[in-house]
N, C-alpha and C positions, 0 to 999 in steps of 0.2 A: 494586554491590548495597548496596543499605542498610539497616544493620539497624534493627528495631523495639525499641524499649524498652520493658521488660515494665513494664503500669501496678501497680500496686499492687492494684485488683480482678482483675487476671489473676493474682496472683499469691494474693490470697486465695484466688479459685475453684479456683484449682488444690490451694490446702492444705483447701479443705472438702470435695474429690473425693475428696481423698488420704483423710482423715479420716474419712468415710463409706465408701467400702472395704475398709479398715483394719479398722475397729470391727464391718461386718458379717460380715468376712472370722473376725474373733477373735467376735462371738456364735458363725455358726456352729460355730465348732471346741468352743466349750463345750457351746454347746447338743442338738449331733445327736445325743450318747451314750444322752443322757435320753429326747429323741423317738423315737429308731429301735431302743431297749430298753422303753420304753413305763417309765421311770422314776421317780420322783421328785429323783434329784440324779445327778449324773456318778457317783459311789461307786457308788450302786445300779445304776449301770447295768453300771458294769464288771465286778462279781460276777455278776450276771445273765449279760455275756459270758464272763463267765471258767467258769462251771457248763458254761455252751452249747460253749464250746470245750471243757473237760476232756471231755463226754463225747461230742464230735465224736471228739476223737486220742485217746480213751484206745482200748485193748486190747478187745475185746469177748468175753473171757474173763477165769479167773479172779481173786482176791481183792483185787488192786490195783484193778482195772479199778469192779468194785463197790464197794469202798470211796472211789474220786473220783465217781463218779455219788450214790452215799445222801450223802457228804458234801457233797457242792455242794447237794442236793437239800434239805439242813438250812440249808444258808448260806441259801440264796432260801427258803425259808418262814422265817425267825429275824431273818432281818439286813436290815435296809434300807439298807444303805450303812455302816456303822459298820466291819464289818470291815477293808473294802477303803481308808476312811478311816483308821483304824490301822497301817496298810499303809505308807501313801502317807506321813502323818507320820512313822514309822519311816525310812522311807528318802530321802524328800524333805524334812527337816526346816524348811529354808526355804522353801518352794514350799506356796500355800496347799492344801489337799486336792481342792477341786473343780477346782485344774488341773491338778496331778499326778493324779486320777482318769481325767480328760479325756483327759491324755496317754498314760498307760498303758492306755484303751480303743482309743486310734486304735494306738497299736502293734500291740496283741494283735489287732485287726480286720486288720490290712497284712500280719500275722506272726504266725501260731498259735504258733510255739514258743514265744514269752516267756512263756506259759502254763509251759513247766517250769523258766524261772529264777523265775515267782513263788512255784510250789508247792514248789522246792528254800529258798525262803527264809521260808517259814510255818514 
């Protein structure tokens, strides 16, 4: 059996395969927060999910339960992204915000709870 020697265009096509999958692979992951929250940036998107989750799991009785629904309800008319980007610098100090946004919306989508390790650390 004999082997074939990889030419050098097989071996480019294969790194600009690589490289275009890669890169759509990583738009999408930035991008669907924004799309699929009707956004302007990952930040806003993830406050907008984070309001939607708190009043998904909160309690549907009293004064906690009301106080996460009127205060998320202040975040999404006030904030466009700023809080949830203060956030993400506070705790991901190196990681730029729009991908520590990105990341902590695909969590909280996969996993409702991190919703109360975020509001334990507001």
């Amino acid at each position: 059996m004999a082997t074939r020697a990889i030419s050098r265009g097989d071996m480019l096509e294969k790194w600009i395969v690589f490289v275009l999958i890669s890169g759509t692979a990583v738009a999408a992951f930035l991008a669907y927060p924004s799309i699929n929250e009707g956004a302007n940036s990952a930040c806003h998107a993830l406050e907008k999910k984070a309001v939607a989750t708190l009043a998904a799991h909160s309690p549907k009785h009293g004064n906690d339960a009301l106080g996460d629904i009127l205060g998320g309800s202040v975040v999404s008319a006030f904030s466009k992204g700023e809080l949830a980007s203060i956030y993400i610098k506070r705790r991901y100090p190196n990681v730029p915000p729009m991908v520590g946004c990105a990341t902590m919306y695909w969590r909280l989508m996969f996993n409702p709870a991190v919703i109360k390790e975020v509001k334990l650390r507001l």
